[in-house]
C-alpha positions as CSV (number, residue, x, y, z in Angstrom):
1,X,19.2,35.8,60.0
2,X,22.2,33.2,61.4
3,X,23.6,30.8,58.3
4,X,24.9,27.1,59.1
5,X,28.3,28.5,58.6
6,X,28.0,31.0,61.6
7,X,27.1,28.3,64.0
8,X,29.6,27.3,66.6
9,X,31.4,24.1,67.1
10,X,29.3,22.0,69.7
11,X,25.6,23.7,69.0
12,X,22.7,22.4,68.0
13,X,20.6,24.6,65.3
14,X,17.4,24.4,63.6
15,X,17.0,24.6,59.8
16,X,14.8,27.2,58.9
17,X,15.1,27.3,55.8
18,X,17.1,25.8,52.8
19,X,18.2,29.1,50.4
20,X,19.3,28.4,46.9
21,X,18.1,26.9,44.5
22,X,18.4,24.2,41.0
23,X,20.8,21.7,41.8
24,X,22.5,22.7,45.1
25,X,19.7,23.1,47.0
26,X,18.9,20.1,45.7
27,X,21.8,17.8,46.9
28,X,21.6,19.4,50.4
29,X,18.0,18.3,50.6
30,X,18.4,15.2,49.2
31,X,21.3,14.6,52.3
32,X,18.8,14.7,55.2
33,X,19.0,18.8,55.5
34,X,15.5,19.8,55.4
35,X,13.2,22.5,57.5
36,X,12.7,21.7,60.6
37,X,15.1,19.2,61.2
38,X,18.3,19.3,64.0
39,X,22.0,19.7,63.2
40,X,24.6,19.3,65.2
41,X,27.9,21.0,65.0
42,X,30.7,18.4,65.6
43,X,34.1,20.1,64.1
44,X,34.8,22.9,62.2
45,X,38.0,22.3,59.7
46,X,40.8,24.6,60.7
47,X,40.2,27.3,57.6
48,X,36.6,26.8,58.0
49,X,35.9,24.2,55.5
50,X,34.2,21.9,55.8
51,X,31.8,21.7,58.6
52,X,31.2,18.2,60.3
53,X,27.5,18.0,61.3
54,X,25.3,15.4,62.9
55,X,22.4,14.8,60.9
56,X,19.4,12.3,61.3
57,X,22.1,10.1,63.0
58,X,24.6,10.2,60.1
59,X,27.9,11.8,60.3
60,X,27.8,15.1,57.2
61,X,30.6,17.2,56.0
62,X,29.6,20.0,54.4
63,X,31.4,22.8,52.7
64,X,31.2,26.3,53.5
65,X,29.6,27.8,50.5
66,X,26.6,25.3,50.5
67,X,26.2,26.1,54.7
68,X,26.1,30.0,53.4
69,X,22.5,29.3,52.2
70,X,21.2,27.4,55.1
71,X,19.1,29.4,57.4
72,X,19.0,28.2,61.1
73,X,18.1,29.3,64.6
């Protein structure tokens, strides 16, 4: 299964799923990243962290470790 943090710079992916759980799945869900919904991979940070998506029309920066538990397709 392809994480958020696998998914190239200028794609557009599909949450699947939200992994996780307590607080950190929490806060992602509470930021607009929900299953089903579209994200859209603006920049990627030169190490790899964080990751720039588009989501529900808002600009998101997310790190790494919290796109490791988001399943999308």
């Amino acid at each position: 299964m392809k994480t958020l943090n696998l998914a190239a710079t200028g794609e557009t992916v599909k949450v699947k799923a939200v992994n996780g759980e307590g607080a950190v799945r929490k806060r992602i869900m509470d930021m607009g990243i929900t299953k089903g919904c579209s994200l859209y991979i603006r920049k990627v940070a030169p190490l790899g962290d964080p990751i720039e998506v588009t989501v529900r029309g808002y600009e998101l920066s997310i790190r790494k470790a919290d796109a490791e538990i988001i399943d999308v397709e």
